[in-house]
Structures are given as C-alpha cells and as structure tokens.
N, C-alpha and C positions, 0 to 999 in steps of 0.2 A: 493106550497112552495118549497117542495123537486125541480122542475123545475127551480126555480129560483136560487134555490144555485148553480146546475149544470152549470148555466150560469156565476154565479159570477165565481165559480173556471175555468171554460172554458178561460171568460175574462183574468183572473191571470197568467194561463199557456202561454196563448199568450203572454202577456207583458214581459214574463222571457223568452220566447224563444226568440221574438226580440229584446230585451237587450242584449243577448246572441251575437248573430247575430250582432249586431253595434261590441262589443269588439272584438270581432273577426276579423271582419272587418281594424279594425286601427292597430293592432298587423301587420296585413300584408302589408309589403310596396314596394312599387315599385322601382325594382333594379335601382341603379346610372347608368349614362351612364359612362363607364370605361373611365377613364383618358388618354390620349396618354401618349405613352409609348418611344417617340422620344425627346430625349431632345432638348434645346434650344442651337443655336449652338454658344458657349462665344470668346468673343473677344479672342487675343494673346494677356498676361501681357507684357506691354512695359519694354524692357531690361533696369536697374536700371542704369544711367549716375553716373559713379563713379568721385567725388571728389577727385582733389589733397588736399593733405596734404598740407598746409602751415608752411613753417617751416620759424620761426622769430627768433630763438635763433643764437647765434652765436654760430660756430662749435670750438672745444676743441682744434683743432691747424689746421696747414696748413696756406693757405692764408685766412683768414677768413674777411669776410664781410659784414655790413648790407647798403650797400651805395643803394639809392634807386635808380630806370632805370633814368638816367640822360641823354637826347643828349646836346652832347657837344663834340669839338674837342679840344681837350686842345694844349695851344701854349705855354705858363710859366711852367716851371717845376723849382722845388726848391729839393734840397735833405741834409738834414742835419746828419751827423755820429757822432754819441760819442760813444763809449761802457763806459760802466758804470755809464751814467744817467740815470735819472727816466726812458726817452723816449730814446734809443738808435738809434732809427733813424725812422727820420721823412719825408715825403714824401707829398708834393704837386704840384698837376697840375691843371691847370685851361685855362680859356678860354679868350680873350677877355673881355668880358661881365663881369666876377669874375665867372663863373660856373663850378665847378669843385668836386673834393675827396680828401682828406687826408687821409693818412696811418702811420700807426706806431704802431712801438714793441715797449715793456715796456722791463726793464729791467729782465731779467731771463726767459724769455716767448718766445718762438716760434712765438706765435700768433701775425700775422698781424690784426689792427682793421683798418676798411677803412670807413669815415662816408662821405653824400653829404658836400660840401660848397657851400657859395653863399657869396661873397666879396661884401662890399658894394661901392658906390660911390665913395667917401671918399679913401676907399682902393686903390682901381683900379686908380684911381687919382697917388694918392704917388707912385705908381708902374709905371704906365706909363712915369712919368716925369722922376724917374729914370735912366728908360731902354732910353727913349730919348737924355737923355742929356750925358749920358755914348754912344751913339751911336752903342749899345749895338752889332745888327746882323755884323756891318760892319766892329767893332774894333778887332782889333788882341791884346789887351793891358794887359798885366798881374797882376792881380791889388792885389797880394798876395804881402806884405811886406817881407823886407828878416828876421826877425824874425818869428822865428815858432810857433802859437799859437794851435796845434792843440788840447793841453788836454781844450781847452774852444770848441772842436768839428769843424768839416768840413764840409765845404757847398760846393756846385756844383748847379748853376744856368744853366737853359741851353733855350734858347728860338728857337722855329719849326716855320718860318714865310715865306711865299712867296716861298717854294721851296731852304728857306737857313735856315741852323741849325749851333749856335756855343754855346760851353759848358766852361762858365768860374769857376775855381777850388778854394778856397782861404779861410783860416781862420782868416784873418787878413787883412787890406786895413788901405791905408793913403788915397787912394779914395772918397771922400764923398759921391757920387752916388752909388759907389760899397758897400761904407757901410749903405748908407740908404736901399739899395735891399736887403741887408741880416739880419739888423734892421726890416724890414719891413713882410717879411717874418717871421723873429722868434715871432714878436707880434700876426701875425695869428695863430702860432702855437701856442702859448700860451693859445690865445682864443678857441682853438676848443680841446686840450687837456683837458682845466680844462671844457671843455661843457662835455666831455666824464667823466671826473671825477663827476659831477655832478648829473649829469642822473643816472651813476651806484649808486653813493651812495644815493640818493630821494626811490630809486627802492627797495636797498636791505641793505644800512647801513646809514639811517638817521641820525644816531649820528655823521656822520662826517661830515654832511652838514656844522657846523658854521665853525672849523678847512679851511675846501674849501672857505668860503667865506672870510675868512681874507687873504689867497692868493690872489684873485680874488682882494681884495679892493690893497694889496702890489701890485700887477701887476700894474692898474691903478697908483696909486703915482708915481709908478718909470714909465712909463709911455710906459711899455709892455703889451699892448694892443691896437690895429690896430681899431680906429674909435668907441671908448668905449658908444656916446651916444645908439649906435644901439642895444646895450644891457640891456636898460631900462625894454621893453616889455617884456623879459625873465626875468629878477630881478625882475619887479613888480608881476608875475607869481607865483615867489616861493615865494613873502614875505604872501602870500594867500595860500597856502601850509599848510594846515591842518597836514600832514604826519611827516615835520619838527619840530625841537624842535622852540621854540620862539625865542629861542636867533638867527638860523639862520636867521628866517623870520624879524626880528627885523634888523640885518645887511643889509641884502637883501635890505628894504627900506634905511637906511643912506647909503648904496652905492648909492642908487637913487639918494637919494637928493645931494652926490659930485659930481655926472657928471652932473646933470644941471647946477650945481653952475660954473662947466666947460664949459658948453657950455654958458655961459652969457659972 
C-alpha cells in the first residue's frame, strides 16, 4: 500500500515538474531579426509651379482696360471731343472686317475704359459706302461748314490704307456722306456706351436697369443705334435676368418685340 502511494505522489511531482518546464519554455522567445537601419532613399518634392494671379478688375486710373487679346490691324479711326458730356471723349478703331476697341472717359474721371467691338454687317455696310462715295483717302475736301457747331462736340475721322493716311476734322457738314460717317459712328458709340452702362449696373446697381432701358428703347425711335436687330440676343438675355427688377426685364422683351416689328 505504502508502495503504491509512493508512486502515485512520484507520478504527481513529474507532472508539475513538466508543466513547469512547458511555461517556461514559451515565456522564452526567439530574438527578432534587427530591422535595417538604412533608410529608404525618397524621391526630391517637385518644385511647387506658382500661379499667376489673374487680375479682371479694372485698375482705379491710368489707361485702364479690360479689351480682350484681339488681332486686328485697325484702318478706321473715329475720335469724338466734348468736355462736359456724359462721355467726354470717345475713341474707335477697327478694322475692315468691323474688329476693333472703344475707349472712353466719363465725365470727371481720369479713367480710360477700353472694351472689344465687333460691327456687324449691316454696320460695316453704311461705313464702307460712305468712305466710298466721299472718296475718302484721295479727297483733300473740307467738309466742316463755315458755322461752328463745336459745343454739339468734334470728330476727327481718319482712315490707314494701302501706305496712305488722311485725317478729316469737322463738327458740322452740309455733306451727306461726311455726315452719315459721323451719324454712323456716333450710333456705335451709343451702342457700346449704354452696353457698358448695362453690364455695370446688372453687376453692382440693378435698380437702374429699367431707367437704361428707356434710353436704349429712346435711342432706337430716334434712330441712334447702328443695326438695332443684332441686339435681340442680348435683350432677350436680360429680360431672363432673375437679378433685374421686372419692370426692366418686362421692357427688355417690348423692346424686342419694336425691332422685329422693324425689321418686317
């Protein structure tokens, strides 16, 4: 009996010794293999391409202008002087084709504004037959009356053609050609003035939109504006003008609807 217990606890102490022996065992682990110590060798950050600035505003004085890169060699030039109108002096040049710039001071202002043109058919038409029929490069003809009309402002036409330039002066003509070129010219101006009046006030004083568009319909009746259908697309434009009170966008369409009723 006593022999058999000896063996039982014999059994026992083994079992707890190599129990032992396992925990032991797993506590111990096998060192990592050490990581390289050489980094990996990183690209060069590519040098940041700096952005120009776009500047759209128009500058506070000077020559200022937002005319977009146009090529064109301009052959018509128009120049009109008053001090003390709205625009005291107006300036265009264009091209054969009608492609050109307008310029012009407001009253009390330094600042020159300079926008593209583009003349339509129509225009360039009336201008050409003009300059034709006045024999314009070749005449020497003075086409100023001997009355002086200069407080109604002075124009100075001057056409660049073929290697010959002449510059005719006059605020007044019994001419009819000489007063359709100067007629015809002040209707562009008219139109591309009040497109400037426009734009600024849509932009920054909506409430003067409909006051511009009763001009705009006045100009048309007396019939200062240079090929009035071509300005549908832009009328039809604002009368869709959410930004506008109703009453401009309301005018905007019945001016539509008089220059169709014109062109019938």
């Amino acid at each position: 009996m006593r022999q058999a217990v000896n063996v039982i606890v014999f059994l026992m102490l083994f079992c707890l010794l190599a129990i032992g022996l396992n925990a032991q065992s797993k506590k111990t682990k096998r060192p990592s293999k050490p990581k390289s110590t050489t980094a990996a060798p990183q690209s060069t950050p590519a040098t940041p391409t700096e952005t120009p600035t776009k500047r759209n505003e128009r500058p506070n004085s000077g020559d200022a202008t937002n005319v977009s890169t146009v090529s064109y060699t301009p052959v018509y030039f128009y120049e009109f002087t008053r001090p003390g109108f709205a625009y005291e002096r107006i300036l265009i040049e264009h091209d054969e084709a009608g492609k050109g710039k307008i310029s012009f001071s407001k009253s009390g202002s330094d600042e020159t504004i300079s926008d593209p043109i583009q003349l339509t058919a129509v225009t360039m038409s009336n201008l050409t037959s003009a300059f034709t029929s006045l024999n314009f490069l070749a005449s020497n003809e003075n086409y100023q009356t001997e009355r002086d009309h200069s407080n109604m402002g002075n124009v100075s036409i001057t056409v660049k053609k073929d290697g010959k330039q002449r510059t005719a002066k006059y605020n007044w003509t019994e001419n009819k050609q000489a007063k359709s070129l100067m007629d015809e010219y002040r209707r562009i101006a008219n139109e591309y003035t009040w497109k400037f009046e426009i734009a600024v006030a849509c932009e920054n004083q909506p409430l003067q939109t409909p006051s511009l568009m009763t001009t705009l319909e006045s100009y048309i009746k007396r019939n200062e504006i240079s090929d009035p259908p071509h300005l549908v697309a832009m009328l039809t434009d604002l009368s869709t003008n959410e930004r506008l009170p109703l009453l401009a966008r309301d005018h905007a369409i019945k001016i539509v609807k008089q220059i169709e009723k014109i062109k019938k």
